[in-house]
N, C-alpha and C positions, 0 to 999 in steps of 0.2 A: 907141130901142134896144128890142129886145123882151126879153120879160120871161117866167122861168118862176118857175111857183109850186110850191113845196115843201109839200104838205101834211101838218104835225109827227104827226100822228095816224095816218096812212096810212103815214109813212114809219118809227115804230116800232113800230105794231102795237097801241098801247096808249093808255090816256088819261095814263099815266106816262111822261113825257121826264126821265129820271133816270141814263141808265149810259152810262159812257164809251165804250163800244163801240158802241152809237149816236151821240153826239155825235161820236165818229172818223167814221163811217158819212158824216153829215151833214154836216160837213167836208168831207171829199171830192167831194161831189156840191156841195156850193156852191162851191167850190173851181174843180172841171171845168167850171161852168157859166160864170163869172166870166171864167177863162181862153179858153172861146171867143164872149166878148164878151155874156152875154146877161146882163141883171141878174136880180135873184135877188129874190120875195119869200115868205118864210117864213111862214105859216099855222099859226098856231097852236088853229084853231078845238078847240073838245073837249078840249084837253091842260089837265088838272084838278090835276096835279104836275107841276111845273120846279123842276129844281134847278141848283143854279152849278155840279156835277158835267161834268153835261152842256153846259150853257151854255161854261164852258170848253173844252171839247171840241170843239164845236161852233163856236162863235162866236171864242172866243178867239185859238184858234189860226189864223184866218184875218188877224190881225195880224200874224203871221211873214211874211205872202207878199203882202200889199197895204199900203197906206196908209191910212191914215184916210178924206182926200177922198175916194179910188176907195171906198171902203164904204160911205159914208155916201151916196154917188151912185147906188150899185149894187145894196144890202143893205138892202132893206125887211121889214118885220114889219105882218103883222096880228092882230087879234084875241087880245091879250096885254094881259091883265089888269093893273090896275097897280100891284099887289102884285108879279107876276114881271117888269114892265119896269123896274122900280126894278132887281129883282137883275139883270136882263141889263144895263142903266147900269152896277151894278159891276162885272159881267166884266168889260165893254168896256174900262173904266176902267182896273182893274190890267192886262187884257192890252197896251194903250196904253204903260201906265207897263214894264212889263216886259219887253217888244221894243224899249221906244224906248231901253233900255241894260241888254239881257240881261247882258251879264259880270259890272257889278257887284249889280248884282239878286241872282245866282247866289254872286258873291263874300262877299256881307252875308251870304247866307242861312249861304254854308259857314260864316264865322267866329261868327254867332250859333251854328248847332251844336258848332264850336269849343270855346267859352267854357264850355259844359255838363258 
């Protein structure tokens, strides 16, 4: 399968990968890539702040539209320090957990604010 590479630096312009509207941004394009069959490795060379902001954005929300197997096939990372692979393992985690039964996910959340 051929492969393109995203590079996190070039694609927001900064050494900070931190705001939603790029992690949307990046979404999309990993998104479009995946859909017409080519896998995806994300380049993280130079990016000196990651946040789970972004990372959700980004990454998370690509559990709404794949599976696990197909990512973990398709969806590579380089050059990610492993202070922020830890926090991208927690995105991945709750988004996992959170797609794999959005209703009551959403349900807990409403009645925890509920109770307040």
């Amino acid at each position: 399968m051929e492969q393109k590479t995203i590079n996190i630096f070039d694609f927001v312009g900064s050494k900070a990968a931190v705001s939603t509207e790029d992690g949307d941004g990046l979404f999309k394009k990993i998104s479009a890539f995946l859909e017409k069959g080519f896998g995806v490795v994300l380049n993280f060379i130079n990016i000196e702040t990651l946040t789970s902001t972004f990372l959700n954005a980004a990454i998370g929300q690509l559990y709404s539209k794949f599976d696990s197997p197909f990512l973990k096939e398709n969806l590579k990372v380089d050059n990610l320090c492993s202070e922020d692979r830890e926090l991208m393992i927690k995105v991945i985690d709750r988004a996992k957990e959170y797609f794999k039964d959005k209703e009551n996910v959403e349900k807990d959340i409403r009645e925890a604010f509920d109770d307040e």
